[in-house]
N, C-alpha and C positions, 0 to 999 in steps of 0.2 A: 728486552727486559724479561726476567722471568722467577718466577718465585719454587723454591725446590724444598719439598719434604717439610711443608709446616706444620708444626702444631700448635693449636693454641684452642686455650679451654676459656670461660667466661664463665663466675660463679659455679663453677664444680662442672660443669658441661662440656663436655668436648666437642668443639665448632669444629676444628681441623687435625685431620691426622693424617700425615704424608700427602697434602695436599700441591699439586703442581699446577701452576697457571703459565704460560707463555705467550708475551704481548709482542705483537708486530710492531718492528720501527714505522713508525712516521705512520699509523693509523690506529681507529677508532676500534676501540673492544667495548661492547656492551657486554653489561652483567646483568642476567633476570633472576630472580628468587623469589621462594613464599617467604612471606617476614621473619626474621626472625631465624634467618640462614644462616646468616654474618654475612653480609654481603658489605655493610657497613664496615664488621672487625677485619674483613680482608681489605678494604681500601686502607685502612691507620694500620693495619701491619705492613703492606707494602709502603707508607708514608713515615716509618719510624715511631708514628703514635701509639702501637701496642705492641709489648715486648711477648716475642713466641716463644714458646720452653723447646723447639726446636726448629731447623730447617734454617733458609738465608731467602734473603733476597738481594736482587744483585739486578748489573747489567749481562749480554751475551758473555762475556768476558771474566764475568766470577767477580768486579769492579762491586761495592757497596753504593746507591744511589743518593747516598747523603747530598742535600745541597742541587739535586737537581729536578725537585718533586715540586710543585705548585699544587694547590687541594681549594676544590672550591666543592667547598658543604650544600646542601639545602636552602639553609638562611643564608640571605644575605652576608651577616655579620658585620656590615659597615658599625660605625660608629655614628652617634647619633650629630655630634658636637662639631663633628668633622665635616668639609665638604666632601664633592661627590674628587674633586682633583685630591685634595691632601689624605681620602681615605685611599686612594691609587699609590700614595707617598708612603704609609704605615711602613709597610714592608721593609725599607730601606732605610727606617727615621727607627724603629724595631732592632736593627742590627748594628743599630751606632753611626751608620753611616752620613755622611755628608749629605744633603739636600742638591744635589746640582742644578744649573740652569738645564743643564741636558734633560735631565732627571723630569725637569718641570714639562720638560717640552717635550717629549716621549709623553709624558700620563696625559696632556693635551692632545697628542695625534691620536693616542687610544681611545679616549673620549670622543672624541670625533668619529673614530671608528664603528663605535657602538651608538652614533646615533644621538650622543651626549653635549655634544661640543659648547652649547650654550648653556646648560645647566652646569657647568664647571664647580661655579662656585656655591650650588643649592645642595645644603647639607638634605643627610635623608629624608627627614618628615615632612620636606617638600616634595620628594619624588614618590610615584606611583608602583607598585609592587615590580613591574614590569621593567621602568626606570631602573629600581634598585640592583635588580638582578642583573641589565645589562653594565652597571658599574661594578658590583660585583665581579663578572664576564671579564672587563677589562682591566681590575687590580689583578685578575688571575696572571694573564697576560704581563702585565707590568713586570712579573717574576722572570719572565723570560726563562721559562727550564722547558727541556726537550721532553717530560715526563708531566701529563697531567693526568689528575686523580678529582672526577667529578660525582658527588654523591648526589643523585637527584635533584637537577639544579633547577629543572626548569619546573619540578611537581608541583609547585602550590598558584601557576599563573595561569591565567582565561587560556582558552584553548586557542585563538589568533597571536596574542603576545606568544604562547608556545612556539608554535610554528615561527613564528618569526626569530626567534632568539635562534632555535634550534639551526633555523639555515643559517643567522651569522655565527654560530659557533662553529657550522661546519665549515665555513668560509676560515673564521682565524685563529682555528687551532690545524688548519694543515701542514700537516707535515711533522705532528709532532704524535709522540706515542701517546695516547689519549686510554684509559680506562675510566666508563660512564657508566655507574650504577643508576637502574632504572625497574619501571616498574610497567611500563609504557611498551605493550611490543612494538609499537607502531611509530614510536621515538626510537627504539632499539636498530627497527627496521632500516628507517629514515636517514638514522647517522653510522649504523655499526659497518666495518668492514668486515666486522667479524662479530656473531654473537655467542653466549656461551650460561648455558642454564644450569645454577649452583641448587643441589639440593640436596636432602638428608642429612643425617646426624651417625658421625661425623659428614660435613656436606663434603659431595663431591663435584666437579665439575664436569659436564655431557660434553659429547662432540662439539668442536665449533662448529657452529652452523654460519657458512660464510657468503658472503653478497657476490651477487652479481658481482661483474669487472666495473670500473666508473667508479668515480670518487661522489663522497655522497654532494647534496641529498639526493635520494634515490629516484627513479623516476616511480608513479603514482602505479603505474598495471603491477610492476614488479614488487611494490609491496604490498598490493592487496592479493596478490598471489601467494604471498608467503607468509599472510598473518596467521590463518589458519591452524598450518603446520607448526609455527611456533608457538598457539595458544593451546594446542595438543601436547606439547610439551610441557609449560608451564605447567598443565590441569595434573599431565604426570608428574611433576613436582611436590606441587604443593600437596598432592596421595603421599606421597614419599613421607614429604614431613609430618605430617597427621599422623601417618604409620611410625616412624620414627620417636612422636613422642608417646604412642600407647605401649612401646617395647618397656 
């Protein structure tokens, strides 16, 4: 998957100009930035959410990725009315689609997956932030698309529910092309095959900084080996932008 020559401005501001990102099939790209990068406007322009006044995004192939993107936000976004199964159902019930017994029984095994299986029927305000998010985790899934687009999913949970989420995410999004905006080097660490630090105005993207061999999660020496170097980056980031907004 790869994004070529974007541009795209936000209230008078230019976020991007000839900007080029390039995603590995079937692995994890972490995205780090100081706020206020776009790190957010580059995930809805590669998900079709924001129109660029220039460039494409596509697969290897020049192919548009319409219809093969799954996007799991920050919030939850469940529905409050709904359960944790029939909010796994929207997507499908959303596009007109028939309800299948299949249907039902898929968003069951995913529930299951994440750890859910008994809470099926316990719409949100029963479930715990942590809960939420792994139903959340599992409608994403339910989309079944080879492309997923994660904006800070795991940033507002206790730092044990993190960690656990995080490794079953690395668990059942493999295999697929994953882009995870984060804020987290040590989440970036944990999951990225690749990482990649967006910064300046227009922002640009730095070397991928790439992981070890081994699918993640990473093992523990290797990422405290390499937090360092990549919080030395950031620091040179977030100069960048401060600089970028006194020009």
């Amino acid at each position: 998957m790869c994004v070529r020559g974007a541009h795209l401005a936000f209230d008078g501001v230019q976020l991007f100009d000839r900007l080029d990102l390039d995603l590995r099939g079937g692995e994890i790209t972490c995205l780090l930035g100081p706020s206020g990068v776009g790190k957010t406007s580059l995930l809805r322009l590669i998900a079709g959410l924001a129109e660029a006044a220039g460039g494409r995004v596509g697969d290897d192939q020049g192919q548009p990725l319409q219809g093969r993107i799954a996007y799991m936000a920050q919030q939850d976004l469940l529905l409050p009315w709904l359960s944790a199964r029939a909010n796994l159902l929207l997507g499908p019930r959303l596009r007109g689609e028939t309800v299948s017994g299949a249907m039902r029984a898929r968003a069951d095994d995913l529930l299951q997956r994440v750890g859910l299986a008994e809470a099926a029927d316990a719409r949100p305000g029963a479930l715990s932030g942590g809960m939420r998010q792994r139903v959340a985790l599992a409608r994403t899934l339910m989309e079944d698309r080879p492309v997923v687009l994660m904006d800070e999913p795991f940033a507002g949970l206790d730092a044990i529910t993190r960690y656990e989420l995080q490794a079953l995410a690395a668990d059942l999004l493999s295999g697929r092309t994953v882009l995870l905006v984060t804020h987290d080097p040590l989440e970036a660490l944990r999951l990225g095959h690749s990482i990649r630090v967006l910064a300046g105005r227009p922002a640009r993207l730095d070397d991928s900084v790439a992981a070890p061999p081994g699918a993640p999660p990473r093992p523990a020496d290797q990422v405290a080996d390499r937090q360092g170097a990549l919080l030395d980056r950031l620091a040179a980031a977030k100069r960048a932008q401060r600089e970028a907004g006194d020009a």
